[in-house]
MIPANU-166627 format. One line per 3 residues: number of its first residue (from 0); their letters; for each residue x, y, z of N, C-alpha, C, CB. Coordinates in nm, 3 decimals. Glycine has a CB too. Example, Ala and Ser with C-alpha at 12.3 -4.5 7.8 and 13.67 -1.06 7.14 Angstrom:
// residues 2
0	AS	1.319:-0.569:0.780:1.230:-0.450:0.780:1.320:-0.330:0.780:1.131:-0.447:0.905 ~ 1.285:-0.225:0.708:1.367:-0.106:0.714:1.290:0.003:0.787:1.408:-0.060:0.572
This chain:
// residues 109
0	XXX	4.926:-1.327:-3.632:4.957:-1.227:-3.532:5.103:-1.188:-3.549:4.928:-1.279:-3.388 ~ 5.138:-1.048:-3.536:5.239:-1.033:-3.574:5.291:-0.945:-3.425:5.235:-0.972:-3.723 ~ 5.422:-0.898:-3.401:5.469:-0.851:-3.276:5.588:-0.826:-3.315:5.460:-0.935:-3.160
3	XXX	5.580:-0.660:-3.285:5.684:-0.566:-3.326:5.740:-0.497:-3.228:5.644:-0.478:-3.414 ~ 5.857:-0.414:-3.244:5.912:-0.368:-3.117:5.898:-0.222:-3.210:6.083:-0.441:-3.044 ~ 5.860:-0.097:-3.095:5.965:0.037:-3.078:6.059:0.014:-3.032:5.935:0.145:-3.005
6	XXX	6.230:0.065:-3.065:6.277:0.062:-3.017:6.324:0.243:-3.018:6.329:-0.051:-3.039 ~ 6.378:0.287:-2.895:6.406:0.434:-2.911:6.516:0.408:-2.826:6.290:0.556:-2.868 ~ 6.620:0.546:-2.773:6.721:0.539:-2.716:6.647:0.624:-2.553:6.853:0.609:-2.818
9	XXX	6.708:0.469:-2.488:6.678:0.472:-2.339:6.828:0.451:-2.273:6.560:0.343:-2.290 ~ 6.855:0.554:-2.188:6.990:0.590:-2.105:7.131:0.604:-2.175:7.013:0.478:-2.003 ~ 7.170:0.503:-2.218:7.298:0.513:-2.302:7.295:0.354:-2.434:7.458:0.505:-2.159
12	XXX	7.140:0.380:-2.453:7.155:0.301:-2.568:6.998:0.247:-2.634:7.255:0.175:-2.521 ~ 7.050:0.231:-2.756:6.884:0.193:-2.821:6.836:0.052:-2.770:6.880:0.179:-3.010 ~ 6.723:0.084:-2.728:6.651:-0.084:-2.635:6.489:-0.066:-2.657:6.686:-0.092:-2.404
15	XXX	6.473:-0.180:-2.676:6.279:-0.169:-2.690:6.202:-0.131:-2.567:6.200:-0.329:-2.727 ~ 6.144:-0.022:-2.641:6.040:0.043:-2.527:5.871:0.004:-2.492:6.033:0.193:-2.570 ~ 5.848:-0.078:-2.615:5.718:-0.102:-2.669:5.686:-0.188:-2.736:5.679:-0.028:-2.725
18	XXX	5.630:-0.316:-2.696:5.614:-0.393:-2.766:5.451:-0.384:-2.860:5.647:-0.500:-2.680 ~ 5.437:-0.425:-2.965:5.318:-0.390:-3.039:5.270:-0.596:-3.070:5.372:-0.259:-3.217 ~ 5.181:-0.636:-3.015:5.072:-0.708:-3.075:4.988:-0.681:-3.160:5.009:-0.741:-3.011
21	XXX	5.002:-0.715:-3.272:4.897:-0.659:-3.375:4.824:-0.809:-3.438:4.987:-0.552:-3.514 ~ 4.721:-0.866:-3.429:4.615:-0.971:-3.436:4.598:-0.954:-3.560:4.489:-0.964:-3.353 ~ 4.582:-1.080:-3.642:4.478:-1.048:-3.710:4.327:-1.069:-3.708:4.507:-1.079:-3.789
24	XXX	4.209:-1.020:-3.765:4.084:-1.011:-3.772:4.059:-1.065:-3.681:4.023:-1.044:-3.865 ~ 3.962:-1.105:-3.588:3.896:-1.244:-3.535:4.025:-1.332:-3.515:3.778:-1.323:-3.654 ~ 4.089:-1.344:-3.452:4.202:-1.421:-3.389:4.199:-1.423:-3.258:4.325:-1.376:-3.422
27	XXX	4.170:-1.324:-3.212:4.156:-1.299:-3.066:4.092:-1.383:-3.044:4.109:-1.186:-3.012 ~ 4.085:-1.461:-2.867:3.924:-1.501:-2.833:3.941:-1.434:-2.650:3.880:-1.734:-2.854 ~ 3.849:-1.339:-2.708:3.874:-1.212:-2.558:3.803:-1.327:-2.416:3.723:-0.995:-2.585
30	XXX	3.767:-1.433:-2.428:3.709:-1.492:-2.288:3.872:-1.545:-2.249:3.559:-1.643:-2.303 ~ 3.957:-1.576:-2.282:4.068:-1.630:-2.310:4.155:-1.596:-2.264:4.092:-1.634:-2.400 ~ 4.278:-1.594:-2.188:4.425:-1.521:-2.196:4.502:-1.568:-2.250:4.491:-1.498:-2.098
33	XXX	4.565:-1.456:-2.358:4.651:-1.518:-2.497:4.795:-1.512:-2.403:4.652:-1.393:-2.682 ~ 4.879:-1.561:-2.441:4.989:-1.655:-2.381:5.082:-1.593:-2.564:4.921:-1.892:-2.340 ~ 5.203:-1.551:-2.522:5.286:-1.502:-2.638:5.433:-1.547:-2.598:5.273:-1.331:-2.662
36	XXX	5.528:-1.550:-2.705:5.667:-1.578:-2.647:5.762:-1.429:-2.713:5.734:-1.760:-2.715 ~ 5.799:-1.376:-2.581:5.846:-1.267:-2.583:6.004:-1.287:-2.559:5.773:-1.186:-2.493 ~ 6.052:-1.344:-2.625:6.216:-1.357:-2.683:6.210:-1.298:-2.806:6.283:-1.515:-2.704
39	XXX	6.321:-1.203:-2.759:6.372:-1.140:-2.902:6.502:-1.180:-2.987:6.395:-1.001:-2.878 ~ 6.510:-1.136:-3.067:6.498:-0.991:-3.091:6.331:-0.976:-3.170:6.647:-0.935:-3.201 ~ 6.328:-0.880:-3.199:6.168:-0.860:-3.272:6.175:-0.755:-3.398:6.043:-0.786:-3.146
42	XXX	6.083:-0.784:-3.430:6.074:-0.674:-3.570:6.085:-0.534:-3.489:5.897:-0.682:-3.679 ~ 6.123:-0.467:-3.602:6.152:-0.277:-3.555:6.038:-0.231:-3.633:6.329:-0.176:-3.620 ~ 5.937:-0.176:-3.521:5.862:-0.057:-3.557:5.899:0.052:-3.550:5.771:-0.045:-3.507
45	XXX	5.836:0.115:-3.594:5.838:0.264:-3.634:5.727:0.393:-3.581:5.823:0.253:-3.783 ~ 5.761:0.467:-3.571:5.645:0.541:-3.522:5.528:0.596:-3.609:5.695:0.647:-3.460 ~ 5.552:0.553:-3.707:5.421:0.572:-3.825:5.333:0.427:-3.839:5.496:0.611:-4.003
48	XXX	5.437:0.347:-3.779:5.343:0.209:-3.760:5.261:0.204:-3.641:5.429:0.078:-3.749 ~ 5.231:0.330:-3.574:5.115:0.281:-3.467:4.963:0.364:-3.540:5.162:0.353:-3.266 ~ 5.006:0.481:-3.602:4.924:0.495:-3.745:4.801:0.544:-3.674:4.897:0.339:-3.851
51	XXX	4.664:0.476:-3.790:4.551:0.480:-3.712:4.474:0.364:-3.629:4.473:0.525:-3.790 ~ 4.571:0.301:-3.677:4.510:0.140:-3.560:4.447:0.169:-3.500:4.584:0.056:-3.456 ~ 4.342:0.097:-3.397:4.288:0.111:-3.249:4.383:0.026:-3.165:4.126:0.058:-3.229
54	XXX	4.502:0.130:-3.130:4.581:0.103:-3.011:4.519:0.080:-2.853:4.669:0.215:-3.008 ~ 4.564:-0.028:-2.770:4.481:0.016:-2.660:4.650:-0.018:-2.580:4.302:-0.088:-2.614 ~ 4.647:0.016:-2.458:4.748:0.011:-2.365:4.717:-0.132:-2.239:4.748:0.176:-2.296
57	XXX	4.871:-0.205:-2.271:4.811:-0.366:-2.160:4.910:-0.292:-2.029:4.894:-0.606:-2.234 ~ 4.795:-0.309:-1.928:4.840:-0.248:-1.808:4.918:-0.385:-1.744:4.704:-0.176:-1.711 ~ 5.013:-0.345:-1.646:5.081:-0.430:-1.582:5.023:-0.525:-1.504:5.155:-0.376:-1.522
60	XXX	4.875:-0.512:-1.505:4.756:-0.618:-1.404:4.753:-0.681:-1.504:4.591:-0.573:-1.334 ~ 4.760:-0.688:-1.644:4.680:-0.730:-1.764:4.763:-0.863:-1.775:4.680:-0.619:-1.909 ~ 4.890:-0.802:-1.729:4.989:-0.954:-1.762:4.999:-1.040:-1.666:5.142:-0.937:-1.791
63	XXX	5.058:-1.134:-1.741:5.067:-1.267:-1.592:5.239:-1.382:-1.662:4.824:-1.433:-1.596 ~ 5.217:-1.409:-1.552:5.352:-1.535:-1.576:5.361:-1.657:-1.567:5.448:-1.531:-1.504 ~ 5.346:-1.747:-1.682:5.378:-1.856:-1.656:5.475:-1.940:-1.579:5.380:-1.873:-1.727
66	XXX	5.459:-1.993:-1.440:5.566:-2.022:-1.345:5.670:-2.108:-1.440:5.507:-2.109:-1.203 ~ 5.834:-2.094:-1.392:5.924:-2.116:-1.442:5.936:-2.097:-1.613:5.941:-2.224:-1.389 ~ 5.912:-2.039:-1.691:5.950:-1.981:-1.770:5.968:-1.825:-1.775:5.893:-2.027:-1.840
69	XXX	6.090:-1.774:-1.863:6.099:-1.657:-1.892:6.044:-1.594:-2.036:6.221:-1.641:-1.871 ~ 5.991:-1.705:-2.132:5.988:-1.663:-2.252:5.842:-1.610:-2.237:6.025:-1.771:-2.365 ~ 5.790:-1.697:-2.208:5.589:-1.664:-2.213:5.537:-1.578:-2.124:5.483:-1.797:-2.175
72	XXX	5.446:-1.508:-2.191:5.400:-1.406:-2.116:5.244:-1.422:-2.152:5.473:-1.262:-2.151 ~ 5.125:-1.435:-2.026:4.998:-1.366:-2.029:4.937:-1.296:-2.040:4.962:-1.357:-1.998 ~ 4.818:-1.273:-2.155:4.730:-1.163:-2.158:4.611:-1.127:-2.081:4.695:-1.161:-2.259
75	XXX	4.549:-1.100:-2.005:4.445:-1.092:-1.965:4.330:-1.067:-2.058:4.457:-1.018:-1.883 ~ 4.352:-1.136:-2.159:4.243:-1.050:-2.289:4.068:-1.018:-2.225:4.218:-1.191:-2.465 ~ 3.989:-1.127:-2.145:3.882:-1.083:-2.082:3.920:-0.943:-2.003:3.833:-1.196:-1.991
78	XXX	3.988:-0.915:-1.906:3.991:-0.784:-1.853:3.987:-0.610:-1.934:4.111:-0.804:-1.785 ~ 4.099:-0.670:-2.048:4.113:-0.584:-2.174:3.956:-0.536:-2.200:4.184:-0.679:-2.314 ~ 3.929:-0.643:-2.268:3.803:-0.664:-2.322:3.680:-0.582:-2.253:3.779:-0.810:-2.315
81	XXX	3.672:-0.552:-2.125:3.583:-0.506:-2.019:3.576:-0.397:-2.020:3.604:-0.533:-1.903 ~ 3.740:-0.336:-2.049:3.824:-0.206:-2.000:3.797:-0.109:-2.168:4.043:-0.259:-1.949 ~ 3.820:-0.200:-2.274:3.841:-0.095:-2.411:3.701:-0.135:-2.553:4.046:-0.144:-2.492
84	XXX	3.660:-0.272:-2.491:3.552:-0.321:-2.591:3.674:-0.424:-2.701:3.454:-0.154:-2.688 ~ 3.602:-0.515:-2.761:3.687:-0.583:-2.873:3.725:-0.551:-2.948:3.664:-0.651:-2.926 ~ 3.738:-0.435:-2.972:3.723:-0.365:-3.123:3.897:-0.299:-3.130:3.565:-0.207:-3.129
87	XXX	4.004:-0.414:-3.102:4.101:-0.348:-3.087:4.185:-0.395:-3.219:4.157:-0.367:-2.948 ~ 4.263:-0.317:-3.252:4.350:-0.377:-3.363:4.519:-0.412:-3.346:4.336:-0.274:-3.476 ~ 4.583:-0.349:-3.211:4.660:-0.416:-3.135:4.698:-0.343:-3.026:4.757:-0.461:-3.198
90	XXX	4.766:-0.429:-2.957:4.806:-0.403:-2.820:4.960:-0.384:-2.792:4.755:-0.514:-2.738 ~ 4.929:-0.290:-2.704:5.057:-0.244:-2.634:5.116:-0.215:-2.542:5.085:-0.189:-2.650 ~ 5.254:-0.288:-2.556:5.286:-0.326:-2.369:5.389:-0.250:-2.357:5.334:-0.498:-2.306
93	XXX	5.409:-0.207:-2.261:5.584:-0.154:-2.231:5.637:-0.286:-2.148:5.606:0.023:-2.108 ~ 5.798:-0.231:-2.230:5.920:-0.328:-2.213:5.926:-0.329:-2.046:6.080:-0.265:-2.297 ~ 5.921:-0.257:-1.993:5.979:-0.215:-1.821:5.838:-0.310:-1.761:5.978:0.020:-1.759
96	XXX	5.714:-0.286:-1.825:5.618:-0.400:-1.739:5.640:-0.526:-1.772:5.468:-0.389:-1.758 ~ 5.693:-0.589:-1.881:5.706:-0.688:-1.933:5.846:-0.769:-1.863:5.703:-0.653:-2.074 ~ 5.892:-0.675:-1.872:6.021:-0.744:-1.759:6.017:-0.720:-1.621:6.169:-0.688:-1.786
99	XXX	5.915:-0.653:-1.588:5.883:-0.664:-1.433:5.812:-0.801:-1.403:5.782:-0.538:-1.382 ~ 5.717:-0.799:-1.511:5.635:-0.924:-1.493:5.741:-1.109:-1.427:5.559:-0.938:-1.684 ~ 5.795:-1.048:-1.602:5.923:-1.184:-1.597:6.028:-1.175:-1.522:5.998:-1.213:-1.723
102	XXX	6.033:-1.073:-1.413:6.118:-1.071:-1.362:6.290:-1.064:-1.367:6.076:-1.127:-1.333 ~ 6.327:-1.017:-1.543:6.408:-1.014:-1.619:6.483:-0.879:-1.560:6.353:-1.024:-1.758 ~ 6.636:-0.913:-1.546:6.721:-0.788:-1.591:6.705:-0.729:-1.676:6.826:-0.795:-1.610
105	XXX	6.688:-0.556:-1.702:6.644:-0.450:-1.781:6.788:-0.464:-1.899:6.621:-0.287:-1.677 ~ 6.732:-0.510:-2.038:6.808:-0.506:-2.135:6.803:-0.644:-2.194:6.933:-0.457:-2.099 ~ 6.768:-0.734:-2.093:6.728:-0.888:-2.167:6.728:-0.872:-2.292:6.587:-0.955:-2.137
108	X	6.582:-0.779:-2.371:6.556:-0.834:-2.483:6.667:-0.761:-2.557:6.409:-0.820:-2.532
């Protein structure tokens, strides 16, 4: 599994807007919530890297928080799963839900 950032220029400076989960094959297990460590910095995507993938969008219900940590973050992969079918090739979160979740000052990563 690999996990990449967009980063674009937000207010007065370049900061990740988008984080990209990209799985490989059968890695997933959608009954499951995948659990990731979202400390950066992260690889730089690109906007030709969202391509033709099957992108799907992780809504801010989708995530969850492991109490007292800031690094780990929850997937709801069953809910996903309900919402887009398995057939995804990665996922994508925005930075602003991800630090709402964790409760992080905007610019952490």
């Amino acid at each position: 599994m690999r996990i990449e950032a967009f980063y674009d220029f937000y207010t007065d400076r370049v900061r990740p807007l988008q984080l990209l989960i990209k799985p490989d094959p059968g890695e997933l297990d959608w009954s499951e919530t995948l659990y990731i460590q979202v400390s950066g910095p992260f690889a730089r995507a690109e906007a030709e890297d969202f391509g033709d993938m099957l992108g799907v969008s992780v809504l801010i219900d989708d995530m969850t928080r492991i109490p007292g940590s800031e690094e780990h973050l929850g997937i709801n992969l069953p809910q996903i799963a309900a919402r887009y079918g398995r057939e995804v090739e990665q996922l994508i979160l925005r930075m602003d839900d991800v630090e709402e979740v964790l409760k992080l000052e905007r610019g952490y990563f």
